[in-house]
N, C-alpha and C positions, 0 to 999 in steps of 0.2 A: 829766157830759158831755151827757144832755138839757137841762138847767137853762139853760148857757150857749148853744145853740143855739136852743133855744126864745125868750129875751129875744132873742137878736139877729134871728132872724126877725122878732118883731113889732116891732123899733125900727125895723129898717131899711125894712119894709112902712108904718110911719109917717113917717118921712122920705123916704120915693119918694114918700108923696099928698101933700107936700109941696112939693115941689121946682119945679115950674110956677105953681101958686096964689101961693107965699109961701118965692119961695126963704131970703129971710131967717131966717124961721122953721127951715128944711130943715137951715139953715148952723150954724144955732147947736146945735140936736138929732146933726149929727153932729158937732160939737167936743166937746159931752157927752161923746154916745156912744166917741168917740175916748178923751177920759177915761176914762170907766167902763173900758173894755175895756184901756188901761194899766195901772191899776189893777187890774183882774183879774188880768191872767196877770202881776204881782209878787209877788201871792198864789197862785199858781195850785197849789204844792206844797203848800200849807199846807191840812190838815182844819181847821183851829183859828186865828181872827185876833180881834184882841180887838174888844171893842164898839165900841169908840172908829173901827178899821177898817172894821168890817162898817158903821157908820154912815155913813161917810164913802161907801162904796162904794153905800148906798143914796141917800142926797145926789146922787151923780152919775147916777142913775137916774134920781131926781124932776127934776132940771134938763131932763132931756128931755123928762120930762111936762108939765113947767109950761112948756115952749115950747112945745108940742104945744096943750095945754088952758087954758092963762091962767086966766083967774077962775075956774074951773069946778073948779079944784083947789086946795086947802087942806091939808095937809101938819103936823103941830104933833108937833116931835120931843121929848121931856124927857126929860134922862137926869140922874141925879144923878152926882155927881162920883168917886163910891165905886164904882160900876159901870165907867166906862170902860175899865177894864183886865179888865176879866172876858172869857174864852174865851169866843167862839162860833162854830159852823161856821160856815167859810166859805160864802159868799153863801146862809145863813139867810134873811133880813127881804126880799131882793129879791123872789125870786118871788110870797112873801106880802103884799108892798104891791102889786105888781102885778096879785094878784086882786083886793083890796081897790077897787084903782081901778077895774079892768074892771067890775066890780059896782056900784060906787057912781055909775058913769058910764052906767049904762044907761040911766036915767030921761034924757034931754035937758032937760028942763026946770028940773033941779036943779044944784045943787056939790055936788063928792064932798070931803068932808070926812072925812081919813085921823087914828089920832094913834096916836105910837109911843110907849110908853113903857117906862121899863126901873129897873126896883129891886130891889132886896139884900131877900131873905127868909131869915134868915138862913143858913144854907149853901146857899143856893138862890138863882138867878138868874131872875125874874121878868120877861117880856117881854112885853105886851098891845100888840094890833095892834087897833085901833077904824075901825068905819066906818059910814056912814050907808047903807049898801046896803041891797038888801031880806031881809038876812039867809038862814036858811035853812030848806026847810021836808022835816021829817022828820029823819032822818039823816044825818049828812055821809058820802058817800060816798067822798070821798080819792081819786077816780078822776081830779081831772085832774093834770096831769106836776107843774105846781109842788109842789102839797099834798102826792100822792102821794111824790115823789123826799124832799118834807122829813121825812114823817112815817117813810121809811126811813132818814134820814141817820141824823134825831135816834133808832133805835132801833140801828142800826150804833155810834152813836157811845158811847150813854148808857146802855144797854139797858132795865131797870125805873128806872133813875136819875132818868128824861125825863119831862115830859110832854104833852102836845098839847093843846086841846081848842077848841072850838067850841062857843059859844051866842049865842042871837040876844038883845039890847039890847032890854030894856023899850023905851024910848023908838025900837025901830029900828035896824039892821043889825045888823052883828056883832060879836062880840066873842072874837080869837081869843088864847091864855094859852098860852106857852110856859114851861115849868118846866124850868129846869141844875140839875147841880150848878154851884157857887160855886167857878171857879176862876179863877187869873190865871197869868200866865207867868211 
């Protein structure tokens, strides 16, 4: 329940600076948004929607980023084909691309350059969130709502099953490793 009101405050605070400047822009970010949030509550009983869902749901998030940000955002999803049907909590990946850009987007002078990727180890579900942000420095502390609410879902849902983690990218930002078990419906 913070997860989805949190994204829709800041969608909706980015489409109101929109709306005078570049209604065009304003119009398309809420037909997303309209999307996305359909999307949601068909999901909205479910703990558990497969990859192939939770992707799609994240798809409908970056449409409003990339009307938001144009060039400035870069997005590169790989999933192999043996993954799409694998369980994961519902709206997982959003909150977490959603740091990913906020962070990656600080610098103005740059593109945030995001990439999801998702592979079978074997009993185990593999999901790396990459970005070009300025990583992190010390400990992660888990304290904002996104991270925090995930890194309780995933231990509500998985217990020792899970895993989380955060390291900063040789080359530059982040690099965040989600560990499932390997299930499907």
């Amino acid at each position: 329940m913070q997860l989805q009101p949190h994204f829709l405050f800041n969608a909706l605070n980015m489409i109101s600076a929109h709306v005078h400047d570049n209604p065009a822009v304003a119009d398309a970010m809420l037909q997303h948004l309209s999307n996305f949030l359909r999307a949601t509550l068909r999901a909205s009983n479910a703990q558990e929607v497969s990859l192939r869902e939770e992707i799609e749901f994240v798809e409908s998030y970056l449409a409003i980023m990339r009307a938001r940000f144009e060039e400035r955002l870069k997005v590169d999803v790989v999933l192999g084909a043996d993954v799409r049907d694998t369980l994961v909590p519902h709206l997982l990946l959003q909150p977490l691309v959603e740091n990913s850009i906020a962070h990656s987007l600080r610098d103005h002078a740059k593109r945030a350059e995001i990439s999801i990727v998702a592979q079978r180890d074997g009993d185990r579900l593999r999901v790396v969130i990459e970005d070009n942000g300025p990583g992190i420095n010390g400990a992660p502390s888990g304290d904002g709502i996104g991270l925090a609410n995930t890194i309780a879902r995933l231990q509500h849902l998985y217990g020792e099953r899970q895993t989380l983690t955060l390291r900063n990218r040789a080359e530059g930002g982040l690099r965040l490793t989600i560990e499932l078990p390997w299930r499907t419906a």
